[in-house]
C-alpha positions, 0 to 999 in steps of 0.5 A: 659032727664034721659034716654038721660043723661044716653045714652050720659054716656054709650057712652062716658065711651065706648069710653074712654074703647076702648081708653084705650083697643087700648093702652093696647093691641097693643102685643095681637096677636088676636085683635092687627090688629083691634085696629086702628078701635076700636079707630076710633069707640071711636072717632066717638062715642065721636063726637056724644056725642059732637053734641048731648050735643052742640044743648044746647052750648051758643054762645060763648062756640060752638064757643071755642068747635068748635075751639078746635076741629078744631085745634086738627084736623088739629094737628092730620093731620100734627102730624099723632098722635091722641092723643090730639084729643082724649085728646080734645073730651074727655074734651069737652064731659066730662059733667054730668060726675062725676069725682070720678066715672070716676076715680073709672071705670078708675081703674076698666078698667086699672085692669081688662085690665091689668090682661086681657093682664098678662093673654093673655101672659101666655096662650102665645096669646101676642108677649112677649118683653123682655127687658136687663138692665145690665145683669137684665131681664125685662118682660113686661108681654104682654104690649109693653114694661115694663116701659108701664106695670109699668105705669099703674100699677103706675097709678092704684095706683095713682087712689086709692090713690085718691079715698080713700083720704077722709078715711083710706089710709092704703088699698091703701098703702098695694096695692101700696106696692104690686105693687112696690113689683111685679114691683121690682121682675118682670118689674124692671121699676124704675121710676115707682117704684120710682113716688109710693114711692114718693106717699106715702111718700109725701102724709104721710108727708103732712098729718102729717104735716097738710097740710103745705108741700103744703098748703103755698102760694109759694107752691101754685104758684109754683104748678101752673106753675110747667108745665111752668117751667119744659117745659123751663127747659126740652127745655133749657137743651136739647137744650144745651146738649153737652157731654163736660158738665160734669153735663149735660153728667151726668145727661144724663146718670142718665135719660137713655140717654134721654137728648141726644135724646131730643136734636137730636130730637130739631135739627130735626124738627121745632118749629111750632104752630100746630106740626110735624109728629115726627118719632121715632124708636126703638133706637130713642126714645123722652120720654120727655112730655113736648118736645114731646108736643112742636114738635109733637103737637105745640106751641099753644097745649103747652100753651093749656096743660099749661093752662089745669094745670094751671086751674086745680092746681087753683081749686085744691087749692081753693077746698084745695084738697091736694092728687090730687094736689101732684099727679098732682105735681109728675106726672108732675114731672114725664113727665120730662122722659116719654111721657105719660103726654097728653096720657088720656089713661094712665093718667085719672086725665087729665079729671080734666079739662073736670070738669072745662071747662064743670062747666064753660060753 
């Protein structure tokens, strides 16, 4: 049974390696051409994790797994896009997995991957991309774009953050200082600068004020649907999007232009309960989280990803785990203009719901 446990451990924390590889790597020029096959090989690995760990599924939980997986399968048909598969499979082999050492290889990979790519760009084996925003150069450091390179590193110091919560945080807010530092001088990716500030400061001024920030009943209920009410407001306002609103243009400008993208891509493609093949360019670009769920993945995986959040702040408050529940909350928060928030690749805290859904089996 140990040697079982551990052989369905090896092979899961492969998969989510080669995921997580496959999305890092997509400029490095020796292995680029290959990473469409690494991500089939962690698919098919985490499939055989799932049947080898259903043969001791009650009834009702191989049903609801079976279910899951089907739908994600036919959404990863009519979207072209594997992500909620893998977000799926994932979840449903996350058992006898631990989840702070899940977080703490999450860490150990996204490091040494990233400091793998910064080093590839050096010895000039990645195709480099540089970005201009107003006359400032942005290198990207070997990843696909810059704001990709300050994402993990964003979510790097997310991970220690998280790890440390029960000592010192004095590590992890030298660390993420360094982070912003380099992010500043180098990647100029302001969001990401701006999720690590709001980090240290939420999470100091929290704890300074014993938990009351966030420990209150509103707070809490308000965290609970915060996905919910992000996604009417993220619809609502790019539906509506006209540059004749002044406070709307405005705030379109503030995001860079996304709120006008959203809106081209709502009156492009249908409202469907299982996605659509949503195509994007280099000028057309839907770094929205919550419409990018709703058109490419549908209707059904958007109150699937709600529900996720909703359970996983629900038990966040009762176990009182109050640095997860403010990263939750900024990253949520921080879907209002990236796409990453249903990409496990770049944010691990997703498998918090693997936790739940395996506990509750």
């Amino acid at each position: 049974m140990i040697k079982k446990k551990k052989l369905l451990s090896w092979l899961f924390y492969s998969a989510y390696f080669f995921i997580v590889l496959a999305d890092m790597f997509t400029q490095v020029k020796f292995i680029n051409h290959y990473l469409g096959y690494l991500e089939y090989i962690s698919i098919a690995l985490l499939f055989t994790v799932f049947l080898i760990q259903s043969k001791n599924y009650k009834v009702k939980s191989l049903l609801l797994s079976l279910l899951l997986v089907a739908l994600s399968l036919i959404t990863c048909y009519y979207s072209k896009d594997k992500n909620m598969l893998k977000l799926v499979i994932l979840i449903l082999t996350f058992k006898d997995i631990n989840f702070e050492d899940f977080i703490k290889k999450d860490l150990t990979f996204k490091f040494i991957l990233v400091l793998f790519v910064i080093l590839c760009y050096f010895l000039n084996f990645t195709d480099n991309i540089l970005v201009y925003r107003e006359g400032i150069l942005r290198n990207s450091f070997g990843f696909s774009h810059p704001n990709k390179l300050g994402l993990y590193l964003m979510m790097m110091c997310m991970d220690l953050f998280y790890i440390k919560r029960n000592k010192s945080l004095v590590f992890p807010n030298i660390f993420s200082f360094i982070i912003c530092l380099f992010i500043y001088l180098f990647v100029d990716s302001r969001t990401n600068l701006i999720v690590i500030f709001l980090c240290i400061v939420v999470i100091f001024i929290n704890k300074f004020f014993k938990n009351k920030l966030i420990g209150n009943k509103m707070s809490e209920f308000l965290s609970k649907n915060l996905f919910i009410f992000l996604t009417i407001l993220s619809f609502v306002i790019s539906y509506k999007f006209s540059f004749h609103n002044h406070i709307l243009a405005k705030l379109n400008h503030m995001l860079s232009n996304r709120l006008f993208l959203n809106h081209y891509f709502l009156n492009t493609y249908s409202l469907t309960l299982l996605g659509n093949d949503v195509v994007t360019t280099k000028y057309l670009i839907l770094d929205n989280s919550y419409i990018n769920i709703l058109l490419r993945f549908g209707i059904l995986f958007l109150i699937f990803m709600y529900f996720n959040f909703y359970s996983i702040m629900k038990k966040l408050y009762r176990e009182k785990n109050y640095i997860l529940i403010i990263i939750f909350i900024i990253l949520l928060f921080y879907g209002f203009s990236e796409s990453f928030l249903y990409k496990v690749s770049a944010n691990a805290f997703l498998l918090y719901f693997g936790k739940i859904y395996n506990e509750a089996k």
